[in-house]
FIBA-622412 format. One record per residue: chain; residue in one letter; x, y, z of N, C-alpha, C in turn. Coordinates in steps of 0.001 Angstrom, whole numbers. Each point is the difference from the previous one (the first is absolute). Layout:
BEGIN
 c r    n_xx    n_yy    n_zz   ca_xx   ca_yy   ca_zz    c_xx    c_yy    c_zz
 A A       X       Y       Z       X       Y       Z       X       Y       Z
...
END
This chain:
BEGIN
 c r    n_xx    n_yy    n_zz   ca_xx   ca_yy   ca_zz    c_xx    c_yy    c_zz
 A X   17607   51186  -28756    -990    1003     389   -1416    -555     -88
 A X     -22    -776    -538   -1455    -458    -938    -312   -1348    1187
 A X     801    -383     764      -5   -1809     457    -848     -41     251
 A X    -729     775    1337   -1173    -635     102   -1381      -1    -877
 A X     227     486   -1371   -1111      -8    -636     363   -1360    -923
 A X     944    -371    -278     225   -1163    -716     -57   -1526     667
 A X     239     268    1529    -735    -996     903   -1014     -88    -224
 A X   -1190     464     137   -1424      46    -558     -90   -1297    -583
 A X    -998    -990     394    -429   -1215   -1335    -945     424    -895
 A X    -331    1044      87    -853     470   -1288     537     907    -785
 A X    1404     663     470     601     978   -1225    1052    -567    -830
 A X     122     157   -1388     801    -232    -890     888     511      25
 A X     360     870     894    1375     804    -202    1357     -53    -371
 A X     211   -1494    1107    1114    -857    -607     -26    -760   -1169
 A X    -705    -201    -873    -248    -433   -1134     437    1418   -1029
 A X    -904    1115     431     669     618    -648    1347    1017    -213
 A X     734    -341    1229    1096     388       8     951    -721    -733
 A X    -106   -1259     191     670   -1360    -756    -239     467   -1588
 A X   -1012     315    -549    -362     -80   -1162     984    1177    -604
 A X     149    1213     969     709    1514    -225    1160    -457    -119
 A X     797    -583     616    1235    -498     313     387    -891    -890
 A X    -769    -326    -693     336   -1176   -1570     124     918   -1051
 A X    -860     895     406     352     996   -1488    1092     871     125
 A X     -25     590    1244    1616     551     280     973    -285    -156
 A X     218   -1259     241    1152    -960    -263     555    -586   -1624
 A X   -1402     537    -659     476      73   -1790    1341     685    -279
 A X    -343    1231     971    1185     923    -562    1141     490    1240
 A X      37   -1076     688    1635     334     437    1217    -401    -361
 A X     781     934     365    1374     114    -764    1375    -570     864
 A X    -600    1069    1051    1410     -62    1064    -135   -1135     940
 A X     583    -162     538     618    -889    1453   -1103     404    1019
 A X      15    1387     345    -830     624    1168   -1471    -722    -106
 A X    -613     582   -1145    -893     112    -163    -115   -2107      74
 A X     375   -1064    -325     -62    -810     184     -21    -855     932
 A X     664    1342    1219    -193    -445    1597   -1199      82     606
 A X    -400    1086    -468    -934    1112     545   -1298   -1317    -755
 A X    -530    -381    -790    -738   -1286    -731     360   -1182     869
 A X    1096    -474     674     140    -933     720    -308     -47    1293
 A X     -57    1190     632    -509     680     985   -1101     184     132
 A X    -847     316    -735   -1336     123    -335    -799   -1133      34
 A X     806   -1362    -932    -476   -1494     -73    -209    -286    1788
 A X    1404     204     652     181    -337    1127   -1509     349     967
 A X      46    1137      74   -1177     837     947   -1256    -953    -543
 A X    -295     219   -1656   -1485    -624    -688       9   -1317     899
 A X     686    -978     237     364   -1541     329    -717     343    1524
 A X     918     865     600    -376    -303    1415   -1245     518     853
 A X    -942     765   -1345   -1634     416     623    -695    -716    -745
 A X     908    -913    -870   -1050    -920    -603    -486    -998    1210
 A X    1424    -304     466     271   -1342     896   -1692     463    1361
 A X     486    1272     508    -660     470    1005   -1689     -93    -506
 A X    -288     487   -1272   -1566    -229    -680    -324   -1102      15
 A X     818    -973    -318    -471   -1382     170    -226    -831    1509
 A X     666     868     775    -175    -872    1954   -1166     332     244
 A X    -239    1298    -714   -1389     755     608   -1191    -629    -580
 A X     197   -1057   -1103   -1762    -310    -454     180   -1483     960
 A X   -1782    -110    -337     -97    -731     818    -483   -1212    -827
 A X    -378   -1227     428    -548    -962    -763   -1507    -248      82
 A X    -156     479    1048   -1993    -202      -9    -593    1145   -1273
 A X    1113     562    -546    -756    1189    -847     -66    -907    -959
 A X     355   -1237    -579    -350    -861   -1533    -866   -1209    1140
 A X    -266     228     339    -991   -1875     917    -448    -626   -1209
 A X      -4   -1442    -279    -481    -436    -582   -1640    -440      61
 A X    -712     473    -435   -1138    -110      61    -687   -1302    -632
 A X    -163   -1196     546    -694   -1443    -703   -1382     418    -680
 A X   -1017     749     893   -1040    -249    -390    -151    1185   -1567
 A X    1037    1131      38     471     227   -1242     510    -339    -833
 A X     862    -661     -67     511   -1084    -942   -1075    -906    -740
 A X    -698    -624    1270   -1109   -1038    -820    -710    1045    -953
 A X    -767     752    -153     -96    1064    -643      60     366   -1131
 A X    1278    -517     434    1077     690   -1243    -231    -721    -734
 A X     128   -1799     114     609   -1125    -876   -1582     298    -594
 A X    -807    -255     821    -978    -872    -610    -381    1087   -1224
 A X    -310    1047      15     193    1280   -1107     496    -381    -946
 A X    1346    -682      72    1280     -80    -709    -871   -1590    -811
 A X    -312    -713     614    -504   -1215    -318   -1152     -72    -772
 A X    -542    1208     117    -990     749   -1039   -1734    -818     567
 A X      90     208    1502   -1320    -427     794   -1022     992    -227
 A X   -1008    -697    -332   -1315     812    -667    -956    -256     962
 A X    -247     879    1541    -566    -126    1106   -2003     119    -708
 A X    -261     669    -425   -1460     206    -787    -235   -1454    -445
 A X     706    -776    -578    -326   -1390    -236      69   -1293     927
 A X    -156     377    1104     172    -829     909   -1482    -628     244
 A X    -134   -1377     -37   -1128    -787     215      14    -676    1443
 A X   -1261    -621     -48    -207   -1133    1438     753   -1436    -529
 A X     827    -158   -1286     299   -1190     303    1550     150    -316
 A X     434    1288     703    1539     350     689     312    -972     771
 A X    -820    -259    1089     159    -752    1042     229   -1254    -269
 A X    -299    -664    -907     475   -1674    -713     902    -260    -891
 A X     616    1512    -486    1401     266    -621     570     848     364
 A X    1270    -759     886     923    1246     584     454     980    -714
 A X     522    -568   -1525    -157    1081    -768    -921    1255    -424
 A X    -857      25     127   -1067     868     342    -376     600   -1395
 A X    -148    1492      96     -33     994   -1169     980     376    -661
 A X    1598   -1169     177     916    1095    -458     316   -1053    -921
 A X     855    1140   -1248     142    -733   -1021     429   -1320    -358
 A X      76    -750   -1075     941   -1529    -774    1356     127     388
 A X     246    1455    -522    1795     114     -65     357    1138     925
 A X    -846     -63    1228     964     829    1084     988    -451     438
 A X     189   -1586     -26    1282     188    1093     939    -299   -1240
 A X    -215    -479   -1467     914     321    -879     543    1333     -68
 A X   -1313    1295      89     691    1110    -105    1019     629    1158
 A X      -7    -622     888     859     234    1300    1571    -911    -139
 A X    -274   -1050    -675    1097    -859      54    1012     966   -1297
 A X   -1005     345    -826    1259     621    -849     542    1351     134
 A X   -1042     743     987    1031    1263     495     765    -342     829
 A X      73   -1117     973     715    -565     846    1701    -161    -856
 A X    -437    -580    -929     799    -816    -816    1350    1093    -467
 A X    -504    1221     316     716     970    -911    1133     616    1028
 A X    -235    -499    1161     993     462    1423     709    -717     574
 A X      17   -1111    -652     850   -1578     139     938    -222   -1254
 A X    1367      73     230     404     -55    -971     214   -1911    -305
 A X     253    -601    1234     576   -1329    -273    -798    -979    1335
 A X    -107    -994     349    -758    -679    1231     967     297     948
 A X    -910     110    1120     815      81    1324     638   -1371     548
 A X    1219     197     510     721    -859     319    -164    -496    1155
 A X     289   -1252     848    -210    -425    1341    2238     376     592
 A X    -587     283    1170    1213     548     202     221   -1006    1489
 A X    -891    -254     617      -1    -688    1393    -773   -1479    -561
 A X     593   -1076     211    -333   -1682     198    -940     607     716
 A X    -383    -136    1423    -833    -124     927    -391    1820     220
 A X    -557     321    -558    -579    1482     381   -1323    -470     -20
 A X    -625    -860    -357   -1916    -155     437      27    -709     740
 A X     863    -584     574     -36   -1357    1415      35     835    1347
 A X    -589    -539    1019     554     628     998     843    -748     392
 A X    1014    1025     415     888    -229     578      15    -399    1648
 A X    1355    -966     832    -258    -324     707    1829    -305     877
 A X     162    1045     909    1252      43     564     751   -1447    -931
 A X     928     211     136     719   -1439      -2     191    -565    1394
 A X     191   -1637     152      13    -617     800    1740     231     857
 A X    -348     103    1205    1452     252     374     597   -1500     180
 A X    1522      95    -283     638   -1413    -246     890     411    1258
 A X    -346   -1789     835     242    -549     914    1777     259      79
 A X     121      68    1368    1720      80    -357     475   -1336     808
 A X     623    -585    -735     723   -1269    -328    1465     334    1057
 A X     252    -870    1448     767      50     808    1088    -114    -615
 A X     947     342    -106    1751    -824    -252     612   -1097     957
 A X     320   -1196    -646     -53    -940     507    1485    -280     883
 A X     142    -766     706     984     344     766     793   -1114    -789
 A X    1754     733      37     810    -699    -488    -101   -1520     324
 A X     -65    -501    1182     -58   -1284     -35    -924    -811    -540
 A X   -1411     464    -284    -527    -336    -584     209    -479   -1910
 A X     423     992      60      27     435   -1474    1495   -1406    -820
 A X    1074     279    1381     954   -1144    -215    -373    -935      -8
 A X   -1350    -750     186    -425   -1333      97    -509    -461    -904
 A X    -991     909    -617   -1062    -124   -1167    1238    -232   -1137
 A X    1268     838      15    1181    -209   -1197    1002    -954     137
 A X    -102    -728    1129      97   -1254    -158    -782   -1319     -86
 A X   -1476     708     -78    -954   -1152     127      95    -121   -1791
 A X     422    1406    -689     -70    -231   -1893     544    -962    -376
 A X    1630      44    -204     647   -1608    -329    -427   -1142     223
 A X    -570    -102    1268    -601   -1653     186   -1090     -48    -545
 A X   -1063     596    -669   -1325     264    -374     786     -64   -1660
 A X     460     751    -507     615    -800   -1347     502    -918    -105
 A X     923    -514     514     740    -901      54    -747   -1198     144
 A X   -1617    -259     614    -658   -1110     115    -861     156   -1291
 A X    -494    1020    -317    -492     169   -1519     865    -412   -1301
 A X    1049    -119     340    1176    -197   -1296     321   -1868     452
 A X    -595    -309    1029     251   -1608     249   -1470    -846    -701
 A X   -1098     952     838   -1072    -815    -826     186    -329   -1230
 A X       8    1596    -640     265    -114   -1792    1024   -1027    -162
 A X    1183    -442     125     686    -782    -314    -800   -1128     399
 A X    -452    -884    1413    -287    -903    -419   -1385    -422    -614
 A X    -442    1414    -654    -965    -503   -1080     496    -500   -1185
 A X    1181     723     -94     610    -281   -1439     355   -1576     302
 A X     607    -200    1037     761   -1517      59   -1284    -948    -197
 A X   -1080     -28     649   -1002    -935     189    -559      63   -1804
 A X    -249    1345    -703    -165    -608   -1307    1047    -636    -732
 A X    1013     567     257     826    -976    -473     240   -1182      47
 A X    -296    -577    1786     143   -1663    -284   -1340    -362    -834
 A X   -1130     596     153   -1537    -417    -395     509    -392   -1926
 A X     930     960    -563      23    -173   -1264     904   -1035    -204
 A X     681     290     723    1155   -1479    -372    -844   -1415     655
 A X    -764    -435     658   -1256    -528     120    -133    -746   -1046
 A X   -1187     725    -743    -196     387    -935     379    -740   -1263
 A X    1018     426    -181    1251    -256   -1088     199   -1272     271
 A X     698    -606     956     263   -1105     531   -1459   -1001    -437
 A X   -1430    -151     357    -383    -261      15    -612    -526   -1700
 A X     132     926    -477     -10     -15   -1845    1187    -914    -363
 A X    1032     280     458    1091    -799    -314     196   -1615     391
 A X    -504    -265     666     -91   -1148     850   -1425    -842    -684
 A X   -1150     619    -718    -901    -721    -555     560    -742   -1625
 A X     492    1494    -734     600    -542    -933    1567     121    -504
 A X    1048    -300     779    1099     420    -195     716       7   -1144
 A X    -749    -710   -1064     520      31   -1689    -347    1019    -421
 A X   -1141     969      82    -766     800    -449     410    1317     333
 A X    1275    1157    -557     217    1265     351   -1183     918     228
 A X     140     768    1497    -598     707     284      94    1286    -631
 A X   -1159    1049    -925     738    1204    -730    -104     927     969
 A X     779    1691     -41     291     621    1345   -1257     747    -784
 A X    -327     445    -419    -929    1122    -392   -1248    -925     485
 A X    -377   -1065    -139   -1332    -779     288      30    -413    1262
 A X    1097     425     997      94    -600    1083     137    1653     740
 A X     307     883    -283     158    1353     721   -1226     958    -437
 A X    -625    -334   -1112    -938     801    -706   -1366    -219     266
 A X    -308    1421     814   -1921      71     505    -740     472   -1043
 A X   -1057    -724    -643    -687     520   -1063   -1005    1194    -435
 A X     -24     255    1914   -1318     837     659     932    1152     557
 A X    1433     328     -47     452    1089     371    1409    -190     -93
 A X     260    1184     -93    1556     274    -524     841     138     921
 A X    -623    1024     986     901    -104    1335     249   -1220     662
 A X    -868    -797     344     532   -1160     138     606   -1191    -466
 A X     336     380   -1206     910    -720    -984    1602     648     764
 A X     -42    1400     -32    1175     400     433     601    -466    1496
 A X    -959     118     213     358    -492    1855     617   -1698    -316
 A X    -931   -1167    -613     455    -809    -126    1376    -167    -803
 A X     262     227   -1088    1262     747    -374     931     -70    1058
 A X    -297    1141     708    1047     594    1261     233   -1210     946
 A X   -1022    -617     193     591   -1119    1217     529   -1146    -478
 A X    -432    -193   -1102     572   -1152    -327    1879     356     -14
 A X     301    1181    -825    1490     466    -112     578    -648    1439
 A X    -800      71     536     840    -157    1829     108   -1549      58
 A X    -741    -738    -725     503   -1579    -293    1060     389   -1180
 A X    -231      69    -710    1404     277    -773    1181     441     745
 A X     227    1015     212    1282     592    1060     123   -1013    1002
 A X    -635    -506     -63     153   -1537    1727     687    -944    -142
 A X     -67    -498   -1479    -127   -1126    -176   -1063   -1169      27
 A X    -766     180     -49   -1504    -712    -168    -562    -403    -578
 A X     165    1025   -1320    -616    -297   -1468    1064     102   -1077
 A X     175    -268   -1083     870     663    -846   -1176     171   -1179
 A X     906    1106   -1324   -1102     152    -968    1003    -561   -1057
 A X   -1149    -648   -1090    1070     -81   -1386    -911     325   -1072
 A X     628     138   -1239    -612    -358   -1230    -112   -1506      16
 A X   -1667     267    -877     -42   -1270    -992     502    -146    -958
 A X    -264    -980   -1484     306     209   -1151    -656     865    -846
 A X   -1241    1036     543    -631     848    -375     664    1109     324
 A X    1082      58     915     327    1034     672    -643     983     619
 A X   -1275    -840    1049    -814     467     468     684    -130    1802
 A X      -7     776     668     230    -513    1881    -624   -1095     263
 A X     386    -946     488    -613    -770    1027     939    -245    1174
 A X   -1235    -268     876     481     190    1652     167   -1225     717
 A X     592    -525     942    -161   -1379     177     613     222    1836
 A X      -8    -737     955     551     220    1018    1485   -1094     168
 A X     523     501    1063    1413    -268    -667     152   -1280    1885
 A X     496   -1033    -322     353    -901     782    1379     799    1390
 A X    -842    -873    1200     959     454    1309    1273   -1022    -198
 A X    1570    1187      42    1296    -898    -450     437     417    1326
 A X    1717    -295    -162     703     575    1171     209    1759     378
 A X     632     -23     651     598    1432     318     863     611   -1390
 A X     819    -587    -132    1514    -239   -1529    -836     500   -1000
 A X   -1068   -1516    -607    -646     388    -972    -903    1232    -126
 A X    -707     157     973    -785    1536     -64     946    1060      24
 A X    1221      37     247     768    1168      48     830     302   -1301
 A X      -7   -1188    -729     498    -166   -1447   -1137     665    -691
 A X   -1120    -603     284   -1155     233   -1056    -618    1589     273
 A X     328     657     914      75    1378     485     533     764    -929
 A X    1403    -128    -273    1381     658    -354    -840    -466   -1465
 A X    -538    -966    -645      84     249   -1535   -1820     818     -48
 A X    -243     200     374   -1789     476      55     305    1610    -890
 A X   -1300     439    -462     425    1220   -1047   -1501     740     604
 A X     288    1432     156   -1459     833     299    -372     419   -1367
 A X   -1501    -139      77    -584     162   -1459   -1059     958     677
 A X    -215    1032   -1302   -1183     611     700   -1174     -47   -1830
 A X   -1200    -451     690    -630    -448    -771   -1238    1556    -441
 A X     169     562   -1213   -1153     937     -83   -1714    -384    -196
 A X    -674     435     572   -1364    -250    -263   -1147    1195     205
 A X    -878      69   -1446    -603    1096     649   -1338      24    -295
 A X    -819     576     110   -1961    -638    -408    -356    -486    -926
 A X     586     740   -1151     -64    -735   -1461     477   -1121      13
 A X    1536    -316     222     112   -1382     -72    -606    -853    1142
 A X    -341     -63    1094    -952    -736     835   -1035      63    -561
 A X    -412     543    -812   -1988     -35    -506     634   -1629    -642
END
């Protein structure tokens, strides 16, 4: 009966019907009467909904040049004390601790720092670049390039080998050449495989030399120190190298920075 007076943005009506309806509701008993309160909620809800389409937003405008106003008040600006040498301090007439006193009412509506939620929210932004579309290549093509792979390894796995072979003859060289100045004089394997200036290349030498060993090229023995020495081993027949094959033993020798220091 009342609706259109509770539409009104200036009447309380619905406020105070709501308020009637809380106290009524102290003392119900029955079922009915608990409909009849739910019913009531119902209707209150849906002229609330309608009071609220009807305001408008230019009725709160924010007013700047009120606000400033406001703060500087708040900042405790004493306009009567304003001098001619405002103008050479921006600060002017207003107090030591205005913007302290602003920072700590500030302070009281912040519970924790604000968080960054976007990487790039102060950058401008800038479409992304559209990506080129890449043809599909035609089968025959594609069959060529996968047979051009094997031969493209397969010549990479030859170089490497005959790098390995060429140091290898270079060390047996080498060896030979030591051996041939003083052939009474045992060559030791650690003073003959061992770089003083790096470790890795102690190992590498190590490694190639093994490949004169496994050959037949070099053999290793103890001294009477029972230290290695290395020596290169004389060209025999076919028989004899195939004898001296069959008695040969694989040794694997540990070495590691500490003991190379």
């Amino acid at each position: 009966e009342n609706r259109e007076a509770m539409l009104n943005s200036r009447s309380n009506r619905l406020t105070e019907a709501l308020e009637e309806a809380n106290a009524l509701f102290d003392g119900v008993c029955r079922a009915r009467e608990a409909a009849l309160d739910a019913q009531f909620l119902v209707l209150a809800s849906n002229i609330g909904k309608e009071k609220a389409n009807e305001l408008h937003s230019e009725m709160s405008a924010f007013d700047s040049t009120a606000f400033a106003e406001d703060l500087l008040t708040f900042m405790g600006i004493n306009r009567t004390e304003e001098t001619d040498d405002s103008e050479d301090d921006p600060g002017g007439f207003l107090p030591g601790d205005a913007w302290k006193r602003v920072g700590e009412e500030a302070l009281k509506y912040f519970k924790r720092a604000p968080v960054f939620h976007y990487m790039l929210g102060s950058f401008k932004s800038e479409p992304p670049v559209p990506k080129q579309r890449i043809e599909r290549q035609k089968k025959a093509s594609r069959g060529k390039a996968e047979q051009a792979m094997p031969a493209q390894l397969k010549k990479m796995e030859e170089s490497h080998q005959e790098a390995t072979e060429k140091e290898v003859e270079r060390i047996l060289r080498i060896l030979q050449t030591h051996f041939e100045n003083d052939p009474n004089t045992p060559i030791s394997f650690f003073d003959f495989v061992i770089d003083p200036n790096s470790f890795a290349r102690t190992v590498e030498n190590m490694f190639h030399v093994s490949f004169l060993i496994r050959d037949g090229l070099a053999r290793i023995k103890l001294d009477e120190d029972k230290l290695p020495v290395i020596e290169p081993t004389k060209p025999s027949g076919a028989g004899e190298e195939d004898s001296r094959a069959g008695a040969r033993n694989q040794v694997i020798i540990r070495l590691d920075q500490r003991e190379w220091k």
